[in-house]
C-alpha positions as CSV (number, residue, x, y, z in Angstrom):
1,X,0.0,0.0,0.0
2,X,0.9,3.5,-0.4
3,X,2.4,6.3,1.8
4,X,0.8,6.7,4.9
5,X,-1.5,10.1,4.6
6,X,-1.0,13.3,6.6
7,X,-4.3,14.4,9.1
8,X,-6.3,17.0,7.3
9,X,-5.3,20.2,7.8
10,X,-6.1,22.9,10.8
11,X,-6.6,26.4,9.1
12,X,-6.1,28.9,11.0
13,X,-5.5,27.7,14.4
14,X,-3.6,29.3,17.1
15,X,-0.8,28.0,19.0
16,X,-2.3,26.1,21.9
17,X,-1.5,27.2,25.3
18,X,-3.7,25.5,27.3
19,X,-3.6,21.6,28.8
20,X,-7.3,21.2,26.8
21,X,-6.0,22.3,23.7
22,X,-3.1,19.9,23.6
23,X,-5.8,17.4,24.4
24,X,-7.7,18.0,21.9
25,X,-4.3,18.0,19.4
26,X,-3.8,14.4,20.7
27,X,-7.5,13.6,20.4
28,X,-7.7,14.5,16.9
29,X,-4.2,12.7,15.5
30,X,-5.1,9.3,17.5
31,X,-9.0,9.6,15.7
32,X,-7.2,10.5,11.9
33,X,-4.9,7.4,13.4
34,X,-7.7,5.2,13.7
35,X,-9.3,6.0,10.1
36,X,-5.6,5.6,8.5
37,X,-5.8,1.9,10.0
38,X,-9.3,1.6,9.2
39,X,-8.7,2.4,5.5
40,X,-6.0,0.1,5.4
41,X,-8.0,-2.9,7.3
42,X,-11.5,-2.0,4.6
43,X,-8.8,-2.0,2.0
44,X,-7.2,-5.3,2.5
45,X,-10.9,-6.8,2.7
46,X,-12.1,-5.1,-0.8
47,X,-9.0,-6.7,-2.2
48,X,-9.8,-9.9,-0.9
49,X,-12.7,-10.0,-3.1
50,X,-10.4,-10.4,-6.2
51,X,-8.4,-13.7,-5.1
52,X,-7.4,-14.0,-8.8
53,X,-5.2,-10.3,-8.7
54,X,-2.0,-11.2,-9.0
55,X,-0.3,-9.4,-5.8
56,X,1.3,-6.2,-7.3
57,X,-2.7,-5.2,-8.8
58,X,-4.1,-6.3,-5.6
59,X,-1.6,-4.0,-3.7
60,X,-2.2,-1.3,-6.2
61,X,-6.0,-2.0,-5.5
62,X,-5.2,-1.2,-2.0
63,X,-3.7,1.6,-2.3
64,X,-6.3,3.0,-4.4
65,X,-9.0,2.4,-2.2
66,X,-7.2,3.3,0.8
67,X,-6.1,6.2,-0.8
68,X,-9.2,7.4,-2.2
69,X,-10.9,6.7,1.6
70,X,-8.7,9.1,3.7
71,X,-8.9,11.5,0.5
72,X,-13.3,11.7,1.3
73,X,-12.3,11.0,5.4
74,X,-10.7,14.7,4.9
75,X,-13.3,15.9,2.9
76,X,-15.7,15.5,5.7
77,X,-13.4,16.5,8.4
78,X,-12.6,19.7,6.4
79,X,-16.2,20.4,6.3
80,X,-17.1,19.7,9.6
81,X,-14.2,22.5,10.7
82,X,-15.7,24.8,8.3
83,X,-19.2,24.7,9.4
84,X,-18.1,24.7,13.2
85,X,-16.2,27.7,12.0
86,X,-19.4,29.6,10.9
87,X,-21.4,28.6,13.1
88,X,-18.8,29.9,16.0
89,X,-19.1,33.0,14.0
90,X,-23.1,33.4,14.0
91,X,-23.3,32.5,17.6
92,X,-20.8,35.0,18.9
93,X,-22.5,37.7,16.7
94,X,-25.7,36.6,18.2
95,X,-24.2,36.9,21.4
96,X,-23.0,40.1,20.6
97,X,-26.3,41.3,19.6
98,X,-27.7,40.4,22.7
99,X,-25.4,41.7,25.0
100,X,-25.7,45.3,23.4
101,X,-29.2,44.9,23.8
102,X,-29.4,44.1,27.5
103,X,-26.9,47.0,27.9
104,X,-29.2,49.2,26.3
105,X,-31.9,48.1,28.5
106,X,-30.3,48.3,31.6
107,X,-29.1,52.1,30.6
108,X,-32.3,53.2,30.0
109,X,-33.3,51.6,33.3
110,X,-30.4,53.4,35.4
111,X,-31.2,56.7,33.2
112,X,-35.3,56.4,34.3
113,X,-34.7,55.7,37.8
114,X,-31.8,58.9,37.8
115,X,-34.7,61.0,36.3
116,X,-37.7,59.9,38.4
117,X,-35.0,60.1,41.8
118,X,-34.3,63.6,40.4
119,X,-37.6,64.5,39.3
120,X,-39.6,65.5,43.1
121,X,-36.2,67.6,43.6
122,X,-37.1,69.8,40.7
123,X,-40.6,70.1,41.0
124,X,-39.7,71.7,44.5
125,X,-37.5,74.5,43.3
């Protein structure tokens, strides 16, 4: 079989510098681990289906497959980043949004009570 692949590719990511982060780091290259050895295993069983391959073609056929496999594996993982990525995005704009909005309200609250607090001052002078 061919070259091992790499892990798809983190874009954009920032140094880690917390304990979590590394986790996650270690997490995500023992799972793309596990689907390199997974591809390899599903290979070898495709390839078993051709018993009359002579073994360069059936190793070739491996490859291929395996190949092909972690190719779509990264596909999907790329994806998935992306659409974490965006959805990240809309939720801290949302958050945003709503933050601005309760300060608003609670100005307007403090600015009411300051004008009802001073308002029997004024109407006595």
């Amino acid at each position: 079989m061919g070259g091992r692949q790499r892990p798809p590719k983190a874009r954009n990511v920032r140094p880690a510098a917390d304990t979590g982060a590394e986790i996650a780091k270690l997490e995500g290259y023992l799972a793309w681990e596990a689907e390199v050895a997974a591809a390899a295993r599903d290979a070898r069983a495709f390839a078993d289906r051709f018993p009359w391959l002579p073994a360069d073609d059936r190793e070739a056929l491996e490859g291929a497959y395996a190949e092909d496999r972690l190719r779509y594996a990264e596909e999907v993982v790329d994806r998935a980043v992306g659409r974490c990525r965006e959805l990240a995005a809309r939720y801290r704009a949302e958050c945003r949004r709503v933050c601005a909005r309760w300060a608003a309200v609670c100005l307007s609250v403090a600015f009411a009570a300051a004008l009802l607090a001073a308002l029997p001052a004024a109407l006595r002078a």
